[in-house]
C-alpha positions in Angstrom: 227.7 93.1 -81.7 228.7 96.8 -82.9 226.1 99.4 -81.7 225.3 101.7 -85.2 226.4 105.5 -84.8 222.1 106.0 -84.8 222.0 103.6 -82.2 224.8 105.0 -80.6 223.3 108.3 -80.0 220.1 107.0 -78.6 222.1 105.1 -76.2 224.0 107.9 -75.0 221.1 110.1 -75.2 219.1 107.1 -72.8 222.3 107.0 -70.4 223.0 110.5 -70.1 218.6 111.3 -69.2 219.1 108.0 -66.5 222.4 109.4 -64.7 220.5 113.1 -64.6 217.4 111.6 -63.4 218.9 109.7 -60.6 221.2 112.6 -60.1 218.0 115.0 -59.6 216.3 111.9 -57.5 219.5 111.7 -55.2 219.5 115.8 -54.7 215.6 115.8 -54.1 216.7 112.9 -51.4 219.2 115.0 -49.5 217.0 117.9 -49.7 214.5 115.9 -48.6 215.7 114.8 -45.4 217.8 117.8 -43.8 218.7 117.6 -40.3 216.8 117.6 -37.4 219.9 117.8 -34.9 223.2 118.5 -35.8 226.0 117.0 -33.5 228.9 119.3 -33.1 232.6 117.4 -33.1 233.5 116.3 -30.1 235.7 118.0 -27.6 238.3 115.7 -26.3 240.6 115.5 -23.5 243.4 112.9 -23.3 242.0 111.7 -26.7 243.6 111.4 -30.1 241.6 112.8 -33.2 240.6 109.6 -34.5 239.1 108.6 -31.1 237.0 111.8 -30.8 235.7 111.2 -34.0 234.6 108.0 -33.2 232.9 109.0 -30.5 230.9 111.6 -32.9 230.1 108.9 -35.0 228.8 106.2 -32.4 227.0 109.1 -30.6 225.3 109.7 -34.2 224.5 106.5 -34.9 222.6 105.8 -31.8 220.9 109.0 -31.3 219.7 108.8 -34.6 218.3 105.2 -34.2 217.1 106.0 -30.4 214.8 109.2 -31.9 214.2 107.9 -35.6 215.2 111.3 -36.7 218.0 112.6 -39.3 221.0 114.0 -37.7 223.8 115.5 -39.2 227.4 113.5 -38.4 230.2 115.6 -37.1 231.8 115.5 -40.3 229.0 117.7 -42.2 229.6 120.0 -39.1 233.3 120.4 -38.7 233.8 122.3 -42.2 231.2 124.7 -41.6 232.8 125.5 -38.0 236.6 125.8 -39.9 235.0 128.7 -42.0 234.8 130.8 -38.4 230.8 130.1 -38.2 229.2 129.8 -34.6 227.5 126.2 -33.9 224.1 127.8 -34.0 224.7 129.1 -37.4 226.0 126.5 -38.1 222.4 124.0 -37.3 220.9 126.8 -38.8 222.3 126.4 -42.4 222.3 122.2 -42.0 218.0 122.5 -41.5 218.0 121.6 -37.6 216.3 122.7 -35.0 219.0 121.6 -32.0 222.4 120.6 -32.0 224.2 118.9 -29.9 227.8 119.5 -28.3 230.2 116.6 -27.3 232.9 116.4 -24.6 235.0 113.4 -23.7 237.8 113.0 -21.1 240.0 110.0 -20.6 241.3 109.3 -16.9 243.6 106.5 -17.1 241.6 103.5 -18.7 238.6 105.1 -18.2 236.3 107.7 -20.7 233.7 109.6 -19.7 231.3 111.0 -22.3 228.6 114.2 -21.8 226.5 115.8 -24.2 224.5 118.7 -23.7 221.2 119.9 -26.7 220.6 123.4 -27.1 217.9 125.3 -29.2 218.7 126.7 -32.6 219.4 130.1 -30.6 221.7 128.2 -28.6 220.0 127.9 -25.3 220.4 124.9 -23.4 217.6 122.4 -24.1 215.6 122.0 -21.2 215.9 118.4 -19.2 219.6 117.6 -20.1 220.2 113.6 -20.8 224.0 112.5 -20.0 225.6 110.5 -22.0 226.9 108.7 -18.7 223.5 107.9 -17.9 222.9 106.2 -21.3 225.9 104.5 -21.4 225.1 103.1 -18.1 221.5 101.9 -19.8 223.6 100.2 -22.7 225.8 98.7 -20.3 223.0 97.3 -18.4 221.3 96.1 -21.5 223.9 94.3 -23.0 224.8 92.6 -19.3 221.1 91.7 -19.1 220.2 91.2 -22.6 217.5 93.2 -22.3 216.3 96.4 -24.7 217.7 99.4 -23.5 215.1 101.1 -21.3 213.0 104.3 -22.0 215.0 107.2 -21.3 212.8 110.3 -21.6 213.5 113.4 -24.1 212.6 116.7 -23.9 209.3 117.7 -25.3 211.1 119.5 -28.2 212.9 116.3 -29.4 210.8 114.7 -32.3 209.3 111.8 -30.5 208.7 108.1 -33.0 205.5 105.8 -32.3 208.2 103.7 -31.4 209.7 105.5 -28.6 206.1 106.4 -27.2 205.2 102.8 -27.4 208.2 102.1 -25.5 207.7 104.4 -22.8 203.7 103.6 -22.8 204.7 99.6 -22.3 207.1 99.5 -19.5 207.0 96.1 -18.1 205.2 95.4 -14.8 206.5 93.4 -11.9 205.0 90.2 -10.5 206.5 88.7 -7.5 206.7 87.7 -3.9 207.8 90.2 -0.9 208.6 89.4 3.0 208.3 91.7 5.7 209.3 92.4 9.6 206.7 93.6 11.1 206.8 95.7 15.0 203.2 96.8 15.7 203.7 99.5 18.8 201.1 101.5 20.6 201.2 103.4 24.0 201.1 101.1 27.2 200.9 97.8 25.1 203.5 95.0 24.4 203.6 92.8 21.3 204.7 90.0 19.5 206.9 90.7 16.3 205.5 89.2 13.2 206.5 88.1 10.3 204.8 88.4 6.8 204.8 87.0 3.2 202.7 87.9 0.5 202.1 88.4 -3.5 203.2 91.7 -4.8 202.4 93.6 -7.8 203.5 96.3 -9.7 202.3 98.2 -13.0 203.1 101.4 -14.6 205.5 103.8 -16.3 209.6 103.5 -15.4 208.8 106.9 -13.6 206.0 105.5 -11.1 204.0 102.4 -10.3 200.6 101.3 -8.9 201.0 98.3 -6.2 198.6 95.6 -5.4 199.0 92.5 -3.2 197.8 89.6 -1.0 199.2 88.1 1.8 199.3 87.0 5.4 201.2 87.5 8.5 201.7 85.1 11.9 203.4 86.1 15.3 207.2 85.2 15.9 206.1 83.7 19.3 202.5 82.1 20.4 203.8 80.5 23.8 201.6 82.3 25.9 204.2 82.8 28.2 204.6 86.3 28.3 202.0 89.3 28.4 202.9 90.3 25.0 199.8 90.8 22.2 200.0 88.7 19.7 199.0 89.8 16.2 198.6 87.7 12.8 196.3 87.6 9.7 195.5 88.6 6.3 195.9 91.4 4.4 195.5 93.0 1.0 197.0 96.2 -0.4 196.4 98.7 -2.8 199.2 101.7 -3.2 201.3 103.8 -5.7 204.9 104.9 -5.2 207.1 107.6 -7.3 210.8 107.6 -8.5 213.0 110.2 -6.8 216.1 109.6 -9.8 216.1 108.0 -13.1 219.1 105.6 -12.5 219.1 101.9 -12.1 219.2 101.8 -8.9 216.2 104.6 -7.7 214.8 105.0 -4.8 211.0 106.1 -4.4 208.3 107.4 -2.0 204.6 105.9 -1.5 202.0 105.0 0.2 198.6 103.0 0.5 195.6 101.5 2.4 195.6 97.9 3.6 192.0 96.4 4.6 193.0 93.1 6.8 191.4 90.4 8.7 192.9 90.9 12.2 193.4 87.2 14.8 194.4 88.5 18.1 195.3 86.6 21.1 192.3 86.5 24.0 190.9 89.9 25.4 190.5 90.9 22.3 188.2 90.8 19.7 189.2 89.3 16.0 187.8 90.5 13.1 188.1 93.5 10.3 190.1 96.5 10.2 191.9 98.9 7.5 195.1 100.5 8.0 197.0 103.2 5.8 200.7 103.3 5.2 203.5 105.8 4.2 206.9 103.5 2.2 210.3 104.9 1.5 212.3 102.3 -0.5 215.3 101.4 -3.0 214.8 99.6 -6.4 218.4 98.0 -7.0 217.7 96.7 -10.6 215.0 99.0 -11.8 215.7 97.8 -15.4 216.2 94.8 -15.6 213.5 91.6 -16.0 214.4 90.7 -12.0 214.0 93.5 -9.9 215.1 93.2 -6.6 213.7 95.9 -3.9 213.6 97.2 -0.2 211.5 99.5 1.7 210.8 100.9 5.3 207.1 101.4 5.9 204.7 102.5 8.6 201.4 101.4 9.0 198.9 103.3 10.8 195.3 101.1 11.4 192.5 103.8 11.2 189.7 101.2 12.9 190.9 100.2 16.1 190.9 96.4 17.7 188.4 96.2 20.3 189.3 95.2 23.5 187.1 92.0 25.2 188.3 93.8 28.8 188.7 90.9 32.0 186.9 89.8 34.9 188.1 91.8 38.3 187.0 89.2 41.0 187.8 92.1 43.4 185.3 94.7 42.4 183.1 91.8 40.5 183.2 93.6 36.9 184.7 93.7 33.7 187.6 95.9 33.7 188.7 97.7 29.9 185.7 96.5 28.6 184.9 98.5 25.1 188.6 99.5 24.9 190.1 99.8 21.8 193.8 99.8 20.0 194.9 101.6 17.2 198.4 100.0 16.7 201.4 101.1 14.7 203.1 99.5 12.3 206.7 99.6 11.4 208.2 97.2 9.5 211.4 96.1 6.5 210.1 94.6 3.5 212.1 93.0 0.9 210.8 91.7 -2.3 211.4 90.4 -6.1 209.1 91.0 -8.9 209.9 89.5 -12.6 
Protein backbone atom coordinates (compact mmCIF):
# COMPACT_ATOMS: atom_id res chain seq x y z
CA UNK A 1 0.00 0.00 0.00
CA UNK A 2 1.41 3.59 -0.99
CA UNK A 3 1.57 5.97 2.05
CA UNK A 4 -0.14 9.55 0.50
CA UNK A 5 2.39 12.58 0.57
CA UNK A 6 -0.12 13.92 3.78
CA UNK A 7 0.38 10.76 5.22
CA UNK A 8 3.78 10.73 4.44
CA UNK A 9 4.62 13.79 6.38
CA UNK A 10 2.80 12.74 9.54
CA UNK A 11 4.76 9.60 9.38
CA UNK A 12 8.03 11.26 9.24
CA UNK A 13 6.96 13.90 11.53
CA UNK A 14 5.83 10.59 14.16
CA UNK A 15 9.34 8.98 13.47
CA UNK A 16 11.48 11.80 13.67
CA UNK A 17 9.47 13.03 17.58
CA UNK A 18 10.12 8.93 18.53
CA UNK A 19 14.00 8.83 17.56
CA UNK A 20 14.37 12.41 19.46
CA UNK A 21 12.42 11.22 22.34
CA UNK A 22 14.35 8.13 22.88
CA UNK A 23 17.43 10.11 21.92
CA UNK A 24 16.61 12.62 24.97
CA UNK A 25 15.50 9.42 27.20
CA UNK A 26 18.94 7.64 26.37
CA UNK A 27 21.06 11.06 27.27
CA UNK A 28 18.87 11.69 30.46
CA UNK A 29 20.00 7.77 31.11
CA UNK A 30 23.72 8.31 30.83
CA UNK A 31 23.36 11.45 32.71
CA UNK A 32 21.61 9.73 35.00
CA UNK A 33 23.86 7.21 36.11
CA UNK A 34 27.54 8.85 36.08
CA UNK A 35 30.25 7.07 37.78
CA UNK A 36 30.81 6.31 41.13
CA UNK A 37 34.40 4.87 40.55
CA UNK A 38 36.33 5.19 37.68
CA UNK A 39 38.99 2.38 37.00
CA UNK A 40 42.14 3.67 35.42
CA UNK A 41 43.77 1.19 32.49
CA UNK A 42 45.72 -1.10 33.66
CA UNK A 43 49.46 -1.06 34.09
CA UNK A 44 50.96 -4.17 32.74
CA UNK A 45 54.15 -5.91 32.90
CA UNK A 46 54.97 -8.89 30.61
CA UNK A 47 51.48 -8.37 29.22
CA UNK A 48 50.24 -7.58 25.72
CA UNK A 49 47.65 -4.67 25.24
CA UNK A 50 44.82 -6.79 24.66
CA UNK A 51 45.42 -8.75 27.92
CA UNK A 52 45.69 -5.62 30.07
CA UNK A 53 42.54 -4.63 28.83
CA UNK A 54 40.97 -7.52 29.62
CA UNK A 55 41.94 -7.43 32.86
CA UNK A 56 40.27 -3.67 33.10
CA UNK A 57 37.26 -5.14 31.79
CA UNK A 58 36.90 -8.32 34.21
CA UNK A 59 38.04 -6.10 37.05
CA UNK A 60 34.91 -3.71 36.01
CA UNK A 61 32.62 -6.15 35.67
CA UNK A 62 33.07 -7.63 39.07
CA UNK A 63 33.54 -4.61 41.06
CA UNK A 64 30.68 -3.23 39.67
CA UNK A 65 28.48 -6.37 40.45
CA UNK A 66 30.34 -6.96 44.05
CA UNK A 67 29.32 -3.00 45.11
CA UNK A 68 26.07 -2.54 42.84
CA UNK A 69 27.39 0.72 41.87
CA UNK A 70 28.24 2.35 38.27
CA UNK A 71 31.75 2.37 37.34
CA UNK A 72 33.37 3.69 34.51
CA UNK A 73 35.40 0.92 32.19
CA UNK A 74 38.90 1.66 31.26
CA UNK A 75 37.94 2.55 27.99
CA UNK A 76 35.85 5.86 28.97
CA UNK A 77 39.14 6.58 31.04
CA UNK A 78 41.97 6.05 28.64
CA UNK A 79 40.92 9.04 26.18
CA UNK A 80 40.68 11.42 28.79
CA UNK A 81 44.31 10.37 30.18
CA UNK A 82 45.75 10.61 26.15
CA UNK A 83 44.57 14.37 26.31
CA UNK A 84 47.63 14.83 29.17
CA UNK A 85 44.77 14.95 32.10
CA UNK A 86 45.93 13.58 35.67
CA UNK A 87 43.67 10.45 36.91
CA UNK A 88 42.03 12.62 39.51
CA UNK A 89 40.88 15.00 36.96
CA UNK A 90 40.20 12.66 35.17
CA UNK A 91 37.26 10.85 38.03
CA UNK A 92 36.54 14.31 38.41
CA UNK A 93 35.03 15.08 34.91
CA UNK A 94 33.49 11.16 34.68
CA UNK A 95 31.16 12.11 38.15
CA UNK A 96 33.18 9.75 40.67
CA UNK A 97 34.15 10.02 43.78
CA UNK A 98 37.27 7.31 43.70
CA UNK A 99 39.15 5.72 41.08
CA UNK A 100 40.86 2.92 40.97
CA UNK A 101 44.49 2.08 39.50
CA UNK A 102 45.41 -1.31 38.10
CA UNK A 103 48.80 -3.13 37.92
CA UNK A 104 49.41 -6.63 36.53
CA UNK A 105 52.70 -8.54 36.20
CA UNK A 106 53.20 -11.91 34.54
CA UNK A 107 56.12 -14.27 35.98
CA UNK A 108 56.24 -17.20 33.76
CA UNK A 109 52.66 -18.75 33.74
CA UNK A 110 51.68 -16.94 36.51
CA UNK A 111 49.72 -13.19 36.79
CA UNK A 112 49.45 -11.34 39.58
CA UNK A 113 46.81 -8.58 39.82
CA UNK A 114 46.71 -5.32 42.57
CA UNK A 115 44.57 -2.52 42.72
CA UNK A 116 44.83 0.27 44.86
CA UNK A 117 41.32 3.19 45.42
CA UNK A 118 42.12 6.59 46.10
CA UNK A 119 39.89 9.66 46.85
CA UNK A 120 38.85 12.11 44.26
CA UNK A 121 42.06 14.25 45.55
CA UNK A 122 43.98 11.31 44.93
CA UNK A 123 44.80 10.06 48.35
CA UNK A 124 44.97 6.50 48.93
CA UNK A 125 41.57 5.18 50.16
CA UNK A 126 41.88 3.98 53.52
CA UNK A 127 41.81 -0.10 54.15
CA UNK A 128 43.32 -1.21 50.68
CA UNK A 129 41.63 -4.61 49.31
CA UNK A 130 44.14 -6.65 46.89
CA UNK A 131 43.09 -8.02 44.10
CA UNK A 132 45.19 -11.16 45.09
CA UNK A 133 43.19 -11.51 48.06
CA UNK A 134 39.86 -11.58 45.94
CA UNK A 135 41.12 -13.64 43.45
CA UNK A 136 42.02 -16.07 46.05
CA UNK A 137 38.06 -15.76 47.40
CA UNK A 138 36.92 -16.48 43.69
CA UNK A 139 39.20 -19.27 43.53
CA UNK A 140 37.92 -20.71 46.61
CA UNK A 141 34.43 -20.14 45.60
CA UNK A 142 34.42 -21.66 42.41
CA UNK A 143 36.53 -24.89 44.04
CA UNK A 144 33.88 -25.08 46.69
CA UNK A 145 30.94 -23.94 44.96
CA UNK A 146 30.16 -21.70 47.36
CA UNK A 147 29.32 -17.65 47.11
CA UNK A 148 32.19 -15.71 47.29
CA UNK A 149 32.59 -14.57 50.91
CA UNK A 150 32.09 -10.97 52.40
CA UNK A 151 35.15 -9.09 51.78
CA UNK A 152 34.87 -5.72 53.67
CA UNK A 153 35.06 -2.08 51.87
CA UNK A 154 36.00 0.94 53.15
CA UNK A 155 33.40 3.05 54.79
CA UNK A 156 33.58 5.43 51.69
CA UNK A 157 32.63 2.76 49.21
CA UNK A 158 28.77 2.86 48.47
CA UNK A 159 27.66 -0.17 50.38
CA UNK A 160 24.10 -2.36 48.70
CA UNK A 161 21.44 -3.93 51.13
CA UNK A 162 22.87 -6.79 49.44
CA UNK A 163 26.35 -6.56 50.54
CA UNK A 164 25.26 -5.59 54.19
CA UNK A 165 23.02 -8.60 54.18
CA UNK A 166 25.89 -10.62 53.27
CA UNK A 167 28.25 -9.56 55.72
CA UNK A 168 25.24 -9.43 58.50
CA UNK A 169 24.51 -13.36 57.56
CA UNK A 170 27.77 -15.11 57.75
CA UNK A 171 27.12 -18.71 58.30
CA UNK A 172 27.72 -20.27 61.67
CA UNK A 173 29.50 -23.47 62.35
CA UNK A 174 28.02 -26.57 64.06
CA UNK A 175 30.23 -29.47 64.75
CA UNK A 176 32.24 -31.79 66.87
CA UNK A 177 35.82 -31.04 68.46
CA UNK A 178 38.44 -33.46 70.34
CA UNK A 179 40.94 -32.43 72.73
CA UNK A 180 44.26 -33.55 74.70
CA UNK A 181 44.05 -32.56 77.81
CA UNK A 182 47.43 -32.22 80.60
CA UNK A 183 45.96 -30.82 83.83
CA UNK A 184 49.33 -29.79 85.98
CA UNK A 185 49.59 -28.19 89.36
CA UNK A 186 52.62 -27.85 91.82
CA UNK A 187 53.52 -31.15 93.77
CA UNK A 188 50.70 -33.18 91.97
CA UNK A 189 50.73 -36.01 89.29
CA UNK A 190 47.99 -36.67 86.79
CA UNK A 191 46.40 -38.70 84.36
CA UNK A 192 46.13 -37.24 80.79
CA UNK A 193 42.66 -37.04 79.53
CA UNK A 194 41.03 -37.12 76.64
CA UNK A 195 37.85 -35.02 75.55
CA UNK A 196 35.01 -34.90 72.94
CA UNK A 197 32.36 -32.55 72.76
CA UNK A 198 29.72 -30.43 70.61
CA UNK A 199 31.03 -27.12 69.34
CA UNK A 200 29.45 -24.09 68.13
CA UNK A 201 30.18 -21.11 66.46
CA UNK A 202 28.12 -17.90 65.44
CA UNK A 203 29.07 -14.52 64.21
CA UNK A 204 30.51 -12.19 61.61
CA UNK A 205 33.68 -13.70 59.20
CA UNK A 206 35.74 -11.19 61.46
CA UNK A 207 34.87 -12.84 64.96
CA UNK A 208 32.69 -15.55 66.53
CA UNK A 209 30.87 -16.37 69.84
CA UNK A 210 31.57 -20.25 70.92
CA UNK A 211 29.26 -22.51 72.88
CA UNK A 212 29.56 -26.24 73.61
CA UNK A 213 28.95 -29.43 75.55
CA UNK A 214 30.95 -32.16 76.18
CA UNK A 215 32.78 -34.70 78.43
CA UNK A 216 36.19 -35.81 79.22
CA UNK A 217 37.58 -39.41 80.79
CA UNK A 218 41.29 -40.25 81.97
CA UNK A 219 43.73 -42.11 79.48
CA UNK A 220 44.48 -44.54 82.36
CA UNK A 221 42.11 -45.69 85.55
CA UNK A 222 44.39 -48.75 86.59
CA UNK A 223 45.02 -47.54 89.96
CA UNK A 224 48.35 -48.58 89.64
CA UNK A 225 50.16 -45.56 89.83
CA UNK A 226 49.90 -42.36 92.26
CA UNK A 227 48.74 -40.26 89.49
CA UNK A 228 45.13 -38.12 89.89
CA UNK A 229 42.84 -39.00 87.74
CA UNK A 230 40.47 -36.44 86.30
CA UNK A 231 37.30 -36.84 84.01
CA UNK A 232 33.72 -35.24 83.57
CA UNK A 233 31.50 -32.85 81.97
CA UNK A 234 31.77 -29.62 80.83
CA UNK A 235 30.16 -26.77 79.01
CA UNK A 236 31.61 -23.67 77.42
CA UNK A 237 30.79 -20.34 76.58
CA UNK A 238 33.66 -18.06 74.77
CA UNK A 239 34.38 -15.55 71.81
CA UNK A 240 37.50 -15.54 69.64
CA UNK A 241 38.83 -12.69 67.00
CA UNK A 242 40.48 -12.98 63.55
CA UNK A 243 44.18 -11.80 63.46
CA UNK A 244 44.04 -11.75 59.06
CA UNK A 245 41.26 -11.88 56.68
CA UNK A 246 42.62 -14.85 54.56
CA UNK A 247 41.31 -18.28 54.25
CA UNK A 248 43.27 -19.68 56.39
CA UNK A 249 43.28 -17.15 59.75
CA UNK A 250 44.35 -17.59 62.77
CA UNK A 251 42.51 -16.07 66.00
CA UNK A 252 42.84 -15.32 69.72
CA UNK A 253 40.08 -16.04 72.47
CA UNK A 254 39.01 -17.07 75.47
CA UNK A 255 36.12 -18.25 77.84
CA UNK A 256 34.66 -19.78 81.06
CA UNK A 257 33.92 -23.40 81.36
CA UNK A 258 31.52 -24.48 84.53
CA UNK A 259 32.09 -28.48 84.81
CA UNK A 260 31.04 -31.34 86.85
CA UNK A 261 34.42 -32.61 88.16
CA UNK A 262 34.84 -37.06 89.13
CA UNK A 263 38.05 -37.42 90.71
CA UNK A 264 39.77 -40.47 91.90
CA UNK A 265 39.54 -41.17 95.91
CA UNK A 266 40.90 -38.33 98.40
CA UNK A 267 39.19 -36.17 96.73
CA UNK A 268 35.99 -34.78 96.64
CA UNK A 269 33.70 -34.76 93.20
CA UNK A 270 31.56 -32.28 92.47
CA UNK A 271 31.26 -28.58 90.72
CA UNK A 272 33.81 -26.23 89.68
CA UNK A 273 34.37 -23.36 86.85
CA UNK A 274 37.41 -22.75 85.06
CA UNK A 275 38.45 -19.84 82.54
CA UNK A 276 40.55 -20.31 79.57
CA UNK A 277 42.82 -18.23 77.14
CA UNK A 278 42.82 -20.20 73.06
CA UNK A 279 45.24 -19.29 70.33
CA UNK A 280 44.15 -21.23 67.13
CA UNK A 281 44.27 -21.63 63.15
CA UNK A 282 41.01 -21.82 60.95
CA UNK A 283 42.41 -23.71 57.71
CA UNK A 284 39.09 -23.27 55.65
CA UNK A 285 37.53 -20.18 57.14
CA UNK A 286 35.24 -19.99 53.99
CA UNK A 287 34.13 -22.70 53.10
CA UNK A 288 30.78 -24.88 54.31
CA UNK A 289 33.42 -27.44 56.26
CA UNK A 290 35.71 -25.70 58.36
CA UNK A 291 38.36 -27.55 59.72
CA UNK A 292 40.31 -25.85 62.90
CA UNK A 293 43.09 -26.17 65.69
CA UNK A 294 43.81 -24.42 68.78
CA UNK A 295 46.21 -24.53 71.90
CA UNK A 296 44.39 -23.52 75.01
CA UNK A 297 44.91 -23.20 78.82
CA UNK A 298 42.56 -23.67 81.35
CA UNK A 299 42.83 -22.19 84.59
CA UNK A 300 39.95 -23.67 87.28
CA UNK A 301 39.15 -20.61 89.55
CA UNK A 302 37.17 -23.04 92.38
CA UNK A 303 39.58 -25.42 93.52
CA UNK A 304 38.91 -29.48 94.11
CA UNK A 305 38.82 -30.20 97.60
CA UNK A 306 41.00 -32.54 99.02
CA UNK A 307 39.22 -35.68 101.25
CA UNK A 308 43.04 -35.78 103.11
CA UNK A 309 43.98 -39.67 104.57
CA UNK A 310 44.20 -41.44 107.64
CA UNK A 311 47.93 -41.31 109.38
CA UNK A 312 47.79 -44.45 111.60
CA UNK A 313 50.98 -43.03 113.04
CA UNK A 314 49.90 -39.76 114.60
CA UNK A 315 45.98 -41.17 114.51
CA UNK A 316 44.60 -38.20 112.27
CA UNK A 317 43.64 -37.10 108.94
CA UNK A 318 46.47 -35.66 107.18
CA UNK A 319 45.61 -32.80 104.11
CA UNK A 320 42.31 -32.71 105.21
CA UNK A 321 40.49 -29.35 103.68
CA UNK A 322 43.23 -29.13 101.07
CA UNK A 323 42.44 -27.92 97.90
CA UNK A 324 43.73 -27.96 94.01
CA UNK A 325 43.48 -25.46 91.56
CA UNK A 326 44.76 -27.43 88.42
CA UNK A 327 45.96 -26.18 85.11
CA UNK A 328 44.92 -27.07 82.00
CA UNK A 329 46.78 -27.35 78.80
CA UNK A 330 45.51 -29.02 76.09
CA UNK A 331 45.34 -29.47 71.61
CA UNK A 332 41.92 -29.32 70.29
CA UNK A 333 41.03 -30.06 66.90
CA UNK A 334 37.63 -29.67 65.54
CA UNK A 335 34.99 -29.46 62.37
CA UNK A 336 32.03 -27.30 62.21
CA UNK A 337 29.60 -27.32 58.97
Amino acid sequence: MMLQPTNRKAYFMKSTLFVSTAALATLFSVQASAAVVAVMPVQGVNLTAGQCEAIGVLFTSAFARETNVSVAPPSETRPLLAQGRPAPAVAAQLGASEFIDLRAVQLENRVTVAGIRYGKDGNAAPSLDEMDAAASRLARSLAWRQPVAYGAYPAAMPSSPEAESLKASYPKAMGIKTAMIFPWSRNRTYEPMISLQFDGRIGSRDSFIEIGAGAAIPTSSSGESNAIEMGGIFAELGGSMFLSDGAVAPYLGGGVSPRITFISSGYNNGATCAVYGQAGVNFTRDSRARLYTEFRVSQYLLGIGSDGYYDYNSGTYSNSGDRIYPTEFSLEFGIGW
